[in-house]
C-alpha positions in Angstrom: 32.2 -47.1 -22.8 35.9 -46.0 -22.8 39.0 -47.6 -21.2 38.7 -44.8 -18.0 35.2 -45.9 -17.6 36.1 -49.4 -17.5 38.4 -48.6 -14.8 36.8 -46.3 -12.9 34.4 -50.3 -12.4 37.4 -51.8 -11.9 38.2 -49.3 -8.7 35.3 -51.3 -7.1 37.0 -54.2 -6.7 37.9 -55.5 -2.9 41.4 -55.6 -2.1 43.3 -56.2 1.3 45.2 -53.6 2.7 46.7 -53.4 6.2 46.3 -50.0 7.5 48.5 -48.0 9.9 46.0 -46.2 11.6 42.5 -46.6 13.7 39.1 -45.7 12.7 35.6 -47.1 13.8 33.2 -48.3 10.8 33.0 -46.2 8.1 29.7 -46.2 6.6 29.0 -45.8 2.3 26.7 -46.0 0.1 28.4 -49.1 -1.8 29.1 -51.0 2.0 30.1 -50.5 5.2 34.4 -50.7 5.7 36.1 -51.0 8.8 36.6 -51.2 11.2 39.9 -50.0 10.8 43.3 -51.2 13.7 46.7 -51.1 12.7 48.2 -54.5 11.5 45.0 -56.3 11.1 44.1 -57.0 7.2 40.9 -54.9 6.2 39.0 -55.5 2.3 38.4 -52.3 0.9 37.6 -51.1 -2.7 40.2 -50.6 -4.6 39.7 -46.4 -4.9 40.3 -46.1 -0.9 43.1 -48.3 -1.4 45.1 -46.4 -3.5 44.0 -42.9 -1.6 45.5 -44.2 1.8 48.5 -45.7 -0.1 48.9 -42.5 -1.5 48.7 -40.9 1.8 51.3 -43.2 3.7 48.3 -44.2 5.8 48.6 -48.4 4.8 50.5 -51.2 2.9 48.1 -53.1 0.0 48.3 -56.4 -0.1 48.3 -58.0 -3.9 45.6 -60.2 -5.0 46.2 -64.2 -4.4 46.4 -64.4 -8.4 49.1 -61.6 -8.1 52.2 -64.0 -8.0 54.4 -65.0 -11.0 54.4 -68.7 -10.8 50.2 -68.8 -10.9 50.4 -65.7 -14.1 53.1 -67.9 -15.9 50.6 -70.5 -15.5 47.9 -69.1 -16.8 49.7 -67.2 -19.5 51.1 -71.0 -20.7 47.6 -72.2 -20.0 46.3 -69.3 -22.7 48.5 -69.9 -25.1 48.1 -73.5 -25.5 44.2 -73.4 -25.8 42.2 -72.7 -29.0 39.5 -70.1 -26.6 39.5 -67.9 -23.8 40.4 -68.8 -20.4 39.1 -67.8 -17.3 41.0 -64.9 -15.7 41.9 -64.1 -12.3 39.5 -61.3 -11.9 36.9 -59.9 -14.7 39.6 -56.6 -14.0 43.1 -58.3 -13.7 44.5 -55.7 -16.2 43.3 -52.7 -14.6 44.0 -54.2 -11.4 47.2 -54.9 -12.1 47.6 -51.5 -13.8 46.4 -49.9 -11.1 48.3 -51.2 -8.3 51.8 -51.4 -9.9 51.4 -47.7 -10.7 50.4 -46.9 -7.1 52.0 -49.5 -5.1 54.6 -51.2 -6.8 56.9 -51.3 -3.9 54.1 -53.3 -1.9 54.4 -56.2 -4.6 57.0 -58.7 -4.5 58.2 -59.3 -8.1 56.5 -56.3 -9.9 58.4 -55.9 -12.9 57.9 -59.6 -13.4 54.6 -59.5 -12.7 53.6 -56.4 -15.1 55.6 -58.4 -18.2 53.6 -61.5 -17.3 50.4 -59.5 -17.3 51.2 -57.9 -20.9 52.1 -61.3 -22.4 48.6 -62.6 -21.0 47.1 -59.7 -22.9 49.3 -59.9 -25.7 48.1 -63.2 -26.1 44.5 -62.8 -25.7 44.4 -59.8 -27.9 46.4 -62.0 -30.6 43.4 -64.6 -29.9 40.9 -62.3 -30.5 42.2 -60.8 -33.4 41.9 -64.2 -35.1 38.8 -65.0 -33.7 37.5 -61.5 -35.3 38.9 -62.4 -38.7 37.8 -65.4 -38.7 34.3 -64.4 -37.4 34.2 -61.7 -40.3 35.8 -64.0 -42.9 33.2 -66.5 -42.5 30.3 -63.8 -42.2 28.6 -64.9 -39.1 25.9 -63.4 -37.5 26.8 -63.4 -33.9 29.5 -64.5 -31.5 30.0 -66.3 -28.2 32.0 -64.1 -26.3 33.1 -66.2 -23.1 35.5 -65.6 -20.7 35.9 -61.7 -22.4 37.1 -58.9 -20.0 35.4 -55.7 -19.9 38.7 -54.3 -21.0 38.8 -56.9 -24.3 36.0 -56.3 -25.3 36.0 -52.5 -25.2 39.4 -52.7 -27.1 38.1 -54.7 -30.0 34.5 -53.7 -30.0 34.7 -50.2 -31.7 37.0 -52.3 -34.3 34.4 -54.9 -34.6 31.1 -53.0 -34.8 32.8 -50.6 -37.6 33.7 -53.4 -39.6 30.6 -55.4 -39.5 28.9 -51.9 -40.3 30.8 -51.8 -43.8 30.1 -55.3 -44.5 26.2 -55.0 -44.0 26.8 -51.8 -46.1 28.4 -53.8 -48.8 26.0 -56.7 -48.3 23.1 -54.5 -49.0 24.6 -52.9 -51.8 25.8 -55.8 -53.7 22.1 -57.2 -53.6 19.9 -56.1 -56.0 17.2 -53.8 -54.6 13.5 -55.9 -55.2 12.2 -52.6 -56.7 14.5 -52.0 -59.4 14.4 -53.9 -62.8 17.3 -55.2 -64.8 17.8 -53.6 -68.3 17.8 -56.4 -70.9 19.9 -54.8 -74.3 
């Protein structure tokens, strides 16, 4: 799976938007929206959100975890312990991504808000890159993997799987083969 792929998921996400126009229930295959009335808050996915921001037709509301004094405490909350905590949303970076590059002038504080996100990434990926030495270093055989985006993981995982690849490769080369005898001289 690829980053786009990982955020095309993320567009599924419900977010609150309050529309500017009126429209009866619309009925999907993922759900029923509506109905919509301008000035009333309406959940939709994330996709339609951006489509009728991008067509003037409503104002997105951010997320609740979307404000800089709750990301500056989870990004201090990260970097003081050892694992992963929980985030927000299993798709706060694309989220976040996706929404300042859409609809930044809908979030109050957005250019602190997109520095906040990157140190919260910058930190996790600094966590896992540790974790992943550490992991190889000591030659384990599997890994607890909690509180992980989507996103994380699919960073790191092509890194990962490679390099445990070459290890078993060298593993199994460096052992001598049962069939094959030593010459004595």
């Amino acid at each position: 799976m690829d980053a786009a792929e990982v955020e095309f998921l993320a567009e599924k996400e419900l977010v609150t938007i309050i529309p500017n126009f009126s429209l009866d229930k619309i009925y999907l295959i993922g759900g029923d929206l509506g109905p919509f009335n301008p000035g009333l808050p309406v959940e939709v996915p994330l996709w339609l959100a951006i489509n009728l921001k991008q067509r003037q037709k409503c104002r997105l509301l951010p997320p609740e975890w979307m404000d800089v004094e709750k990301l500056e405490q989870m990004r201090d909350q990260e970097r003081k312990e050892e694992t992963f905590t929980p985030v927000p949303s299993p798709h706060y970076m694309e989220i976040t991504k996706l929404l300042l590059n859409h609809a930044s002038d809908n979030i109050p504080k957005a250019d602190a808000i997109r520095t906040l996100i990157k140190d919260l990434w910058d930190t996790r990926m600094a966590k896992l890159r540790v974790s992943a030495d550490s992991f190889v270093r000591q030659q384990e055989a599997h890994a607890k993997l909690d509180n992980l985006t989507l996103m994380e993981i699919n960073t790191s995982g092509t890194f990962l799987t490679q390099a445990l690849n070459h290890m078993y490769k060298l593993r199994t080369n460096l052992q001598p083969s049962e069939g094959t005898q030593s010459q004595d001289f």
